[in-house]
Steps between C-alpha positions, in 0.01 A plus 500: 500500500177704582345457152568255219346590163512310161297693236394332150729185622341199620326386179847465329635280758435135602334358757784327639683843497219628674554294783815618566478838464194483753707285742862806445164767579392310794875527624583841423194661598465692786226428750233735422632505142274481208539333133329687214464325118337652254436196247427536119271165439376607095677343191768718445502421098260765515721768516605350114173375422190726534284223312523295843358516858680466818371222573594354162776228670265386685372242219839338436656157713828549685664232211383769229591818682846358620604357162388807291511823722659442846859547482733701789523794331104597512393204757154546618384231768098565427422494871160722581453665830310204632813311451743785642283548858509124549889477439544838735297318769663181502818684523415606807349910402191647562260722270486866633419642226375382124360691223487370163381623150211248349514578134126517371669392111645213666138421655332506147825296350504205712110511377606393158813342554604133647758503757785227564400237789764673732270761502140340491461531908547857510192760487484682208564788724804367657637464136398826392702671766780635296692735749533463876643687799603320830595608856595235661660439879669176620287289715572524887553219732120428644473754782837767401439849418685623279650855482407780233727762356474716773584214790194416599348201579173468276320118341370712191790650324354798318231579759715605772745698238410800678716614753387792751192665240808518221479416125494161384798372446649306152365213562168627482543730198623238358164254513267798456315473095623871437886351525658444168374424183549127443 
């Protein structure tokens, strides 16, 4: 596997499933292989509820959410980007690419609102990041080079894409802002 994408997946899953799914990407992928997740961190009730912000969650304990809203049909684990670049690192994967969307509505919410303790040592900006967009490679043994899509041996992934004055190849396309709409 060259390129393992999950889209709109991560916040529905838990972090115990996270784990694993980083440890089967760590197997299957390719050296010189990328990982790209595109994350959606808002409240999703505001798809159904335009009266609320999407940081509007935020404010309830994991007892309240879990006993009145969490079940494993719309599961939502609550984790904010902080929270996903720490688990990605630990797992053994390096940032090559982040953009996120910081959501200036969020910004004046958490102004007037009271979050949960869970979420009392984040930044107000790190909580009002409601979308994010990750390229990610697995960490190389201290000293190993690892390969790019065209075969050759490069220590920044996406800066040695090029091959020979050619395009860039998916991997960059893929991590550029103009890619996608999240």
């Amino acid at each position: 596997v060259t390129l393992h994408t999950a889209r709109l997946f991560l916040a529905h899953i838990s972090p115990d499933t996270i784990w694993r799914l980083n440890e089967e990407t760590r197997r299957i992928i390719r050296p010189g292989g990328l990982v790209f997740h595109g994350i959606g961190l808002h409240d999703h009730f505001t798809g159904v509820d335009r009266g609320i912000t999407a940081v509007n969650f935020l404010k309830y304990s994991d007892r309240w959410w879990n006993f009145f809203v969490q079940n494993d049909m719309g599961y939502h684990n609550r984790l904010r980007e902080k929270d996903f670049l720490e688990i990605f690192a630990r797992d053994g994967f390096e940032v090559v690419f982040r953009d996120h969307v910081l959501d200036p509505k969020s910004l004046e919410a958490l102004d007037r609102m009271q979050v949960d303790a869970r979420f009392q040592g984040y930044t107000k900006q790190e909580l009002a990041v409601i979308h994010s967009r990750l390229v990610l490679k697995p960490k190389s043994p201290e000293g190993e080079l690892r390969k790019n899509f065209f075969g050759v041996d490069c220590p920044e992934a996406i800066a040695a894409c090029s091959h020979d004055g050619a395009p860039r190849d998916a991997c960059e396309r893929a991590a550029s802002p103009d890619w996608g709409q999240l």
